[in-house]
C-alpha positions in Angstrom: 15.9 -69.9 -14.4 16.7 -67.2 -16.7 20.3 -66.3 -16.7 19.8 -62.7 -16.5 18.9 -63.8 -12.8 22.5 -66.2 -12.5 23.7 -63.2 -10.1 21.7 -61.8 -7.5 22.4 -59.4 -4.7 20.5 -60.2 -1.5 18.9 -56.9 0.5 19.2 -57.7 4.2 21.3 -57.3 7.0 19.3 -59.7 9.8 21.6 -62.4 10.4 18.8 -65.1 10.6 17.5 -64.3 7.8 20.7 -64.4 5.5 21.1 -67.7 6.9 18.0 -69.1 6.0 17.7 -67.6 2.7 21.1 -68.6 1.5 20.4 -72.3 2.5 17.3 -71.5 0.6 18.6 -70.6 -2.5 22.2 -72.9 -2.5 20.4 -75.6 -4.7 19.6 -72.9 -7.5 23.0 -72.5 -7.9 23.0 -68.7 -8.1 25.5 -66.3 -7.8 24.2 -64.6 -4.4 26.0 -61.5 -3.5 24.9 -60.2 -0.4 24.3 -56.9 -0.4 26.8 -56.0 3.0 29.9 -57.4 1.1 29.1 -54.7 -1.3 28.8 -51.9 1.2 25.0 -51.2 0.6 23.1 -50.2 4.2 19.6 -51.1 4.4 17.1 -48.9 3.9 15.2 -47.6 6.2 11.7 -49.9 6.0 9.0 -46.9 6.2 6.4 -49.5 4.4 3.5 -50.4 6.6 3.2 -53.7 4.9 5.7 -56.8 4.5 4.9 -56.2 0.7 6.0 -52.8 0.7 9.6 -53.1 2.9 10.3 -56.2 0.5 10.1 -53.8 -2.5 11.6 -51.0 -1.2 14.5 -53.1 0.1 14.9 -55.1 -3.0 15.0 -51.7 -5.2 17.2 -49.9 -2.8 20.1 -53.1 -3.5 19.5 -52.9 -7.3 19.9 -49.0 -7.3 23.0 -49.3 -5.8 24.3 -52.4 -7.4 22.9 -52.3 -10.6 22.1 -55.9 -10.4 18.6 -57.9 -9.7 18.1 -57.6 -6.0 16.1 -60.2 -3.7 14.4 -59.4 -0.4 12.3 -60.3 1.9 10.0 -58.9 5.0 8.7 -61.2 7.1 7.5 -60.7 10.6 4.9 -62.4 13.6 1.2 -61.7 13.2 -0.7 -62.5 16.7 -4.4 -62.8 16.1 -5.3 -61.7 19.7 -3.2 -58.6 19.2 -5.2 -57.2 15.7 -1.6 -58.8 13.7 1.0 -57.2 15.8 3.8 -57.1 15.8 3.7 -57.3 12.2 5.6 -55.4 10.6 7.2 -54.2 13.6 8.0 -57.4 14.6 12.1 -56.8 14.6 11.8 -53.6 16.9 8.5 -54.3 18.6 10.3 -53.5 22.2 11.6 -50.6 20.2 14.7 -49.8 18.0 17.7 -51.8 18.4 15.6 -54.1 20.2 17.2 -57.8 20.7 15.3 -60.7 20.4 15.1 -61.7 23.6 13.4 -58.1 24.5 11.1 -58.7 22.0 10.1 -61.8 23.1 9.6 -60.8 27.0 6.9 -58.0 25.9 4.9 -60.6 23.7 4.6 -62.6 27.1 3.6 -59.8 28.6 0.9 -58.4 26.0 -0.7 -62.1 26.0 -0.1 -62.8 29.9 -3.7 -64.3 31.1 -4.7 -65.3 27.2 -5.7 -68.3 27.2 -3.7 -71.2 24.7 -6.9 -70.9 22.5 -6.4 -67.2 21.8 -2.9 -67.5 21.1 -3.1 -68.3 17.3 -0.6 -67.0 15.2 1.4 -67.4 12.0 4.9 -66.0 10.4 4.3 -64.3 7.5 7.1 -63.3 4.7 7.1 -61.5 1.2 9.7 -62.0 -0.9 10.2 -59.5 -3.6 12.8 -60.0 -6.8 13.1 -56.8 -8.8 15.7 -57.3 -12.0 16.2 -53.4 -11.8 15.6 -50.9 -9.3 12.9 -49.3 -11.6 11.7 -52.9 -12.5 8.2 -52.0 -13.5 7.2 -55.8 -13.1 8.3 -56.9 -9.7 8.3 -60.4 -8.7 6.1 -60.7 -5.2 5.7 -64.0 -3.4 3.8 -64.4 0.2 4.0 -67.0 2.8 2.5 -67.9 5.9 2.9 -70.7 8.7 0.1 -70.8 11.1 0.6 -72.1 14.5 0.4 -70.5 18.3 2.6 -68.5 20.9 4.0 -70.7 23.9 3.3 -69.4 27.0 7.1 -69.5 27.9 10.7 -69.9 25.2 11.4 -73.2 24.7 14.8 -74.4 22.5 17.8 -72.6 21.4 17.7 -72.3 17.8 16.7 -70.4 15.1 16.0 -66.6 16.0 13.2 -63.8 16.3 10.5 -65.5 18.1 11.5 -69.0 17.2 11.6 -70.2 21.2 8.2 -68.8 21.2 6.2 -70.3 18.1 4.7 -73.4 17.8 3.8 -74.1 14.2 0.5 -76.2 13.9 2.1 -78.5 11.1 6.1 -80.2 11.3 6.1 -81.4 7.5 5.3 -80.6 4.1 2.8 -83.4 4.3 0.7 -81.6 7.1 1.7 -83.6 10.2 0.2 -82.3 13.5 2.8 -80.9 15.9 1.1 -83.2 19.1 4.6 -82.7 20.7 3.9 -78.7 20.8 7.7 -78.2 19.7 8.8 -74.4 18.9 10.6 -73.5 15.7 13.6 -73.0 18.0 13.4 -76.9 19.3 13.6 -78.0 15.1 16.5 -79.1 13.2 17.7 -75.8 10.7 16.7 -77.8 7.7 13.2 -79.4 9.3 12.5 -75.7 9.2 14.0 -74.3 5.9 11.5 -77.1 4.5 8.4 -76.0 5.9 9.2 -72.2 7.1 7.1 -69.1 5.9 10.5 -68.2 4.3 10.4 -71.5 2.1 7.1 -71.3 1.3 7.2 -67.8 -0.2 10.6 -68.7 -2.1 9.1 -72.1 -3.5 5.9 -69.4 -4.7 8.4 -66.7 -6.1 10.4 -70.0 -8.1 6.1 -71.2 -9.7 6.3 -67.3 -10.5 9.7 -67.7 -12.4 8.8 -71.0 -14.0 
């Protein structure tokens, strides 16, 4: 990796997500600084795509920091809802909305759908900007297909983990017969194989 990118500072203040993407990133052996331990607030993501709120996240950290900046949007994209919640999937019940509120109105909009109709998949773009006026930005997409449960099942993870069940368990492709939700999966069995991963492992090709 180039060393101008040995220090990064990383745009987001969702919990989750920190989590994952630090666990993501440990074996690259950056310097990640994230961007709340240097007092930068996140923006507020006026984008009305994942590709959009990454880069105007990512810039937003450099601006202030004056370092290379890494973000990411991700959200939910329900194919018997035209993609909702989208990119309104963290205040689909409105804003401030906890997870658990956002979870009860995706019940609700697919009550009576039947388990055929409930395909899905996560969705993230990941954007690495080594300025804030970085006229070359980095993007990198990824998705994980799978359905919505018709009810939460497990306590990990976060978002709408209790409610999706990917379609594959393993890099390898492995059918998920058991029908386990991202939140019934060991952290690491889904940093492997998450939407998160995927786009990461696509933004490291890009670096290569």
């Amino acid at each position: 990796m180039n060393t101008a990118l040995r220090r990064v500072v990383l745009a987001s203040g969702n919990a989750g997500k920190l989590r994952e993407l630090l666990a993501l990133l440990a074996p690259l052996h950056i310097d990640v600084l994230l961007q709340s331990a240097l007092g930068i607030e996140s923006p507020e993501e006026t984008g009305h795509t994942f590709e959009a709120n990454a880069l105007l996240k990512a810039r937003h950290a450099a601006a202030v920091s004056g370092l290379p900046a890494l973000a990411d949007d991700s959200g939910l994209e329900v194919d018997a809802l035209d993609g909702r919640p989208g990119v309104r999937s963290a205040r689909y019940a409105g804003e401030g909305a906890s997870d658990a509120q956002n979870n009860a109105k995706l019940l609700g909009e697919l009550a009576g759908v039947d388990d055929a109709c409930r395909t899905a998949a996560y969705r993230c773009v990941i954007a690495l900007v080594r300025s804030a006026d970085d006229p070359s930005p980095l993007l990198a997409d990824g998705s994980w297909t799978g359905c919505i449960a018709t009810a939460e099942k497990g306590a990990g993870g976060f978002g709408y983990d209790p409610l999706f069940i990917p379609d594959a368990m393993t890099l390898e492709g492995a059918p998920n017969t058991a029908g386990i939700t991202v939140a019934q999966m060991d952290a690491a069995a889904k940093n492997a194989v998450s939407h998160r991963a995927r786009a990461l492992h696509a933004l490291l090709a890009h670096l290569r």
